[in-house]
N, C-alpha and C positions, 0 to 999 in steps of 0.2 A: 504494500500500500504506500500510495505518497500525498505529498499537498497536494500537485495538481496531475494536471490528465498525462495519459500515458499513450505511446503507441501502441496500438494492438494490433499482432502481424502474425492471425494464428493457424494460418498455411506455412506461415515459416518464407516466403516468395518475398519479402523485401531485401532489396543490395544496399541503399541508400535511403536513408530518412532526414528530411531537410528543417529544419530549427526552427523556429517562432516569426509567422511573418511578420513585420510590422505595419500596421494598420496604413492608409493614406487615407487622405478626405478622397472625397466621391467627386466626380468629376459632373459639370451641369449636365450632361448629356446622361450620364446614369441618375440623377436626381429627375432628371424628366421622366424615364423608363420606368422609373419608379412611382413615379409620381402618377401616370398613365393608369400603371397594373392598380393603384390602390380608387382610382374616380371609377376605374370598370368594375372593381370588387363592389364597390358601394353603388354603381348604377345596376348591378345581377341585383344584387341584395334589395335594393326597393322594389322591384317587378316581382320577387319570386313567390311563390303563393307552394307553400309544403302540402305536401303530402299528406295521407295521414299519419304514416308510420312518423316523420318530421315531425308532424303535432304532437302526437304521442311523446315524442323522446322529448320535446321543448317542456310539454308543462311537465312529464316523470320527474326530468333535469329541474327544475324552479319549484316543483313543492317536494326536494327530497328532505330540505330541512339538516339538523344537522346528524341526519342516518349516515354514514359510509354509504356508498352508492356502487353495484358490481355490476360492470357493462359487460355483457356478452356480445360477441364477435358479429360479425358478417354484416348483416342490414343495420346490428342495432346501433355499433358503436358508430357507425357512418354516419347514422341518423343523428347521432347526437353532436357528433364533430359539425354536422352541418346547422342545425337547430336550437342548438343551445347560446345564450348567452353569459359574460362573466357573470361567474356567482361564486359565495364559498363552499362550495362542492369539494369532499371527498371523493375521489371516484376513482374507483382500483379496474383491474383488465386484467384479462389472460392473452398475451403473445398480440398485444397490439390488433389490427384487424382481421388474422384468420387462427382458426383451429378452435373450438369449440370442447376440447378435455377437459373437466372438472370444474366447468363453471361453479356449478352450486356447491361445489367442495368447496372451493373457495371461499364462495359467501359464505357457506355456513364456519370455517376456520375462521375467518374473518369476524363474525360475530361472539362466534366461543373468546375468541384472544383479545377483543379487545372491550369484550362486555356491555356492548352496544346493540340495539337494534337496527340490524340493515334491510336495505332494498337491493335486490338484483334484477337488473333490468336484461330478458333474454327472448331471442326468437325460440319457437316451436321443438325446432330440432335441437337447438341447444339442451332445451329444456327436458326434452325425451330422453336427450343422450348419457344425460347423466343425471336422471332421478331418481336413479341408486342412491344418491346420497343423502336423499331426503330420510332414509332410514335410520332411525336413530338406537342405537342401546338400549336395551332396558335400565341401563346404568348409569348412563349418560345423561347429564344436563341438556335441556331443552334451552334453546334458542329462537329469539326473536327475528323471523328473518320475513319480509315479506317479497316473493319473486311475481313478477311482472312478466307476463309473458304474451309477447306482442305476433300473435297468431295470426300467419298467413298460408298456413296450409303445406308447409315446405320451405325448403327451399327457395322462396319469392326474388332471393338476390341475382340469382341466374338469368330471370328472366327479364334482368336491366343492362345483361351482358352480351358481349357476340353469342355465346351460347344460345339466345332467347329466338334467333334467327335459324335456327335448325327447322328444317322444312318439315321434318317429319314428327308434327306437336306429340306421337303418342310414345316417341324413343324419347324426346326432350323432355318431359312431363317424369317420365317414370326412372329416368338417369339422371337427370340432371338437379332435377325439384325434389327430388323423393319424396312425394305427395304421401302426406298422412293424418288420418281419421283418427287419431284417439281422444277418447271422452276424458280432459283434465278432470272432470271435478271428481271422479270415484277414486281417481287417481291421486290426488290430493287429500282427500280423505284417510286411502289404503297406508297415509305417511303419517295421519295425524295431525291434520291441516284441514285449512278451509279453505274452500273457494267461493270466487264471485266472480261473474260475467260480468265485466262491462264494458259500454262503449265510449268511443271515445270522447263523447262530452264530461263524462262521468271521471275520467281521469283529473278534470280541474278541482273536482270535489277531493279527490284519496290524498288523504293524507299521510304522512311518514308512520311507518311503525312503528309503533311505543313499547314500551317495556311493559310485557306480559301478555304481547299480544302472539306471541306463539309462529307457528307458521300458517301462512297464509297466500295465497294461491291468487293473485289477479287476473286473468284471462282475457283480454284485449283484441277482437275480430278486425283483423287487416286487408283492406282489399288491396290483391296484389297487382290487380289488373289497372287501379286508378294509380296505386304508386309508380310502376312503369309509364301509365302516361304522362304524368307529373317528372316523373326523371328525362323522358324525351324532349318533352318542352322545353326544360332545365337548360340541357346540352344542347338544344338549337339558340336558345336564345342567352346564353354564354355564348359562343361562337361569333352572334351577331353582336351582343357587347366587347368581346375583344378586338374585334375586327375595325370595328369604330374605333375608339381608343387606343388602339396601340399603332392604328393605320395614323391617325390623328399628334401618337407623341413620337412617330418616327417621324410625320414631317417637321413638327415645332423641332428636331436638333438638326 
């Protein structure tokens, strides 16, 4: 360990490693380029009209209050990268935007160790994939964990990617989406939980989980099919805003 950072070279492939740059001011021409990318960020950002899964993560993200907050991967943490504004948000991750292993282990270590009630915010499959952990000891201390699960039926993230253009919707659907029907609420039960349906108005009302409120099962119906149009629009009309603006601060240098 040291004061400061280190190089890390853990192929072992470096010959040469070069010293501390020293910083220089920005030259006007890069202060314009910059200046450009930041008028296009805030001219996307006033047009843009979220989704609902975006809505969902914007109000989960502003009433988590002061719970720890456990983002699960794929759609959700995007959603909230995109939706969310500053706040004093706790918010922990597994592996940054992919891999879905041990989400709710997590959460639930997370609230064993630091004696707080959390919230874990996860898509469908996440949540399938490892609701083993919701199983607790007969020994074991109970925990305050409340998970959110922002249900789209699968896999929904695919169908915002090149993959979503696979001609043949019943290979794409069943490989790529892994589309699945299971009833959360007996399933949360079968752990010792509760659940409750709601939609997404309904998320402005849920409040943080409290202390002795147990586990508890949120269940949130995501149309996949309006987020995809909502992500299309996004990306046509980004394109049309950088194009203006950046066409606009190469000529200003």
């Amino acid at each position: 360990m040291g004061a400061g950072p280190r190089w890390t070279d853990v192929a072992g492939v470096a010959t040469a490693v070069a010293g501390a740059v020293a910083p220089e001011p920005p030259a006007a021409s890069d202060r314009r380029w910059a200046e450009a990318w930041q008028r296009a960020d805030a001219d996307l950002e006033d047009g843009w009209e979220p989704s609902g899964l975006e809505e969902a993560a914007r109000l989960l993200w502003g009433t988590a209050g002061a719970a720890p907050l456990v983002l699960g991967s794929s759609n959700v943490v995007r959603a909230v990268d995109m939706a969310a504004r500053p706040a004093p948000v706790r918010a922990h991750a597994n592996r940054g935007l992919a891999g879905i292993d041990g989400t709710l282990a997590t959460a639930i270590g997370l609230a064993a160790g630091v004696g707080t009630p959390v919230r874990a915010v996860v898509g469908d499959l996440t949540f399938l994939h490892d609701a083993g952990s919701l199983a607790r000891g007969a020994t074991e201390p109970a925990v305050d964990l409340q998970v959110v699960v922002l249900n789209d039926g699968g896999g929904g993230i695919f169908a915002s990617l090149e993959y979503g253009a696979h001609p043949d919707r019943a290979t794409f659907r069943r490989f790529f989406t892994t589309p699945q029907a299971v009833d959360l609420a007996p399933l949360a039960r079968a752990y010792g939980g509760r659940h409750t349906l709601a939609e997404l108005p309904a998320l402005a009302r849920l409040g943080p989980p409290g202390p002795g409120s147990g586990l508890h099962v949120v269940e949130v119906p995501i149309d996949v099919a309006e987020f995809v149009r909502s992500r299309r629009r996004l990306v046509a009309r980004a394109l049309d805003v950088v194009a203006r603006h950046l066409t606009a601060g190469s000529q200003d240098s």
